[in-house]
C-alpha positions in Angstrom: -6.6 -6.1 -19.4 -6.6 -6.0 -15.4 -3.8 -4.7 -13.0 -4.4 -8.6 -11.7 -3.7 -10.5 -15.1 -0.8 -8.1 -15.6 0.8 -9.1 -12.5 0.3 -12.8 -13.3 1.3 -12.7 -17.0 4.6 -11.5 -15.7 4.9 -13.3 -12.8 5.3 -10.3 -11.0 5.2 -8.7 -8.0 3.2 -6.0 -6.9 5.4 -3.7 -4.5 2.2 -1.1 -3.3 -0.5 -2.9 -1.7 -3.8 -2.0 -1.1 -4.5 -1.3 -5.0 -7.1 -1.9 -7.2 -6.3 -5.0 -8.6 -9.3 -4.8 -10.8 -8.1 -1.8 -12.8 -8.6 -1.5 -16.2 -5.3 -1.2 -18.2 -5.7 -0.1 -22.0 -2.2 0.5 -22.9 1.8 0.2 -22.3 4.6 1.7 -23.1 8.3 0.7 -22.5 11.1 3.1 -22.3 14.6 3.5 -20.0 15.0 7.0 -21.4 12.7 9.9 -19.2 13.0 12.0 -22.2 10.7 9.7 -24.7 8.2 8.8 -21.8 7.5 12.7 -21.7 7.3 13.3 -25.5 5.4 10.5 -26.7 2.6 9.1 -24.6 -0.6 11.2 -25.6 -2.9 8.6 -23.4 -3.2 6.7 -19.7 -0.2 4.3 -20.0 1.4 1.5 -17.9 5.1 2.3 -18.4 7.6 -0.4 -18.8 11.3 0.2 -17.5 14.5 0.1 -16.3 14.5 3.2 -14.4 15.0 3.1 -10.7 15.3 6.5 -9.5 12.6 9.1 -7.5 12.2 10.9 -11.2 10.5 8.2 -12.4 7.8 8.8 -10.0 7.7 12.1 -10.3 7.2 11.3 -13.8 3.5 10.3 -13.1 2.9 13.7 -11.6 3.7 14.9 -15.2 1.4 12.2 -17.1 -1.1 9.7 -17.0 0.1 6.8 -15.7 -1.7 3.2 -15.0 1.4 2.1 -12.9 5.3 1.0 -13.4 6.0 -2.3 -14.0 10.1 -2.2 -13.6 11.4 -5.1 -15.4 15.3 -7.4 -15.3 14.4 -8.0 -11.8 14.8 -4.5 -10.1 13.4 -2.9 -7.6 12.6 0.3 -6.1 13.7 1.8 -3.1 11.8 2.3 0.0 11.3 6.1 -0.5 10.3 5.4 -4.3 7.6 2.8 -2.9 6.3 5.6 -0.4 5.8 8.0 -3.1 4.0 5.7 -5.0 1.9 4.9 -2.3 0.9 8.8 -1.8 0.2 8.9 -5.2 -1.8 5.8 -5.4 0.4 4.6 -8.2 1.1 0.7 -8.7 4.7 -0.5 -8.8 5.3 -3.6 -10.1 8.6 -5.9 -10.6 9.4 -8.5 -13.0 12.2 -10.9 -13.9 11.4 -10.5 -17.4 13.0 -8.5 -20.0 11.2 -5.7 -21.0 11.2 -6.9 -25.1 9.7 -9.8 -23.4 7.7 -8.6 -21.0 6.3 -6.2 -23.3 5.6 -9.3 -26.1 3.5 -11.4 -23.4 1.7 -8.4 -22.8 1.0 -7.2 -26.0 -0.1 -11.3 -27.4 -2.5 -11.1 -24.2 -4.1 -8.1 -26.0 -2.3 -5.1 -24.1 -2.2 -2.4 -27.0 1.0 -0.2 -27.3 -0.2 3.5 -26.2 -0.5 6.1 -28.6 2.9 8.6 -29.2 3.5 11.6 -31.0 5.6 11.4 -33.9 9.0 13.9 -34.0 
């Protein structure tokens, strides 16, 4: 699935510009606790969340990230958007839920990432 179908599936927005919209996306995950993000994704993820705070950034510096979609309408701050920017990471904000957003995702074919198990 593409950064660009993403974005409209959710009828979101996209908060870093200058992306490639044409990205390849192969998998999500959607968490609003840091501690599972870090322990379970074994693979390049899209991460769905809650989480507005600079850690989740700095989470991508940690692992492989696609790009944040955050969802129940929230946004990040302007420091949070400039770190993204320097890291080349898309941000993206939603209305949706994330159980919803993360059901019109997955019945447009976005496959849930692979996690570790413990």
């Amino acid at each position: 699935m593409k950064l660009k179908e993403i974005l409209q599936a959710l009828d979101a927005e996209l908060l870093v510009e200058g992306l490639d919209l044409e990205q390849k996306i192969s998998c999500a995950f959607g968490s609003d606790l840091i501690s599972d993000i870090l322990h379970c994704t074994l693979e390049k993820t899209l991460l769905l969340t809650g989480l507005i705070n600079p850690q989740i950034i700095r989470l991508s510096d940690m692992i492989d990230l696609y790009g944040i979609v955050f969802v129940r309408g929230k946004k990040p701050t302007l420091e949070m958007i400039e770190m993204a920017r320097e890291r080349g990471l898309p941000l993206i904000s939603t209305k949706h839920t994330l159980f919803k957003s993360s059901g019109l995702l997955y019945n447009l074919g976005l496959r849930s990432c692979r996690i570790t198990h413990g």
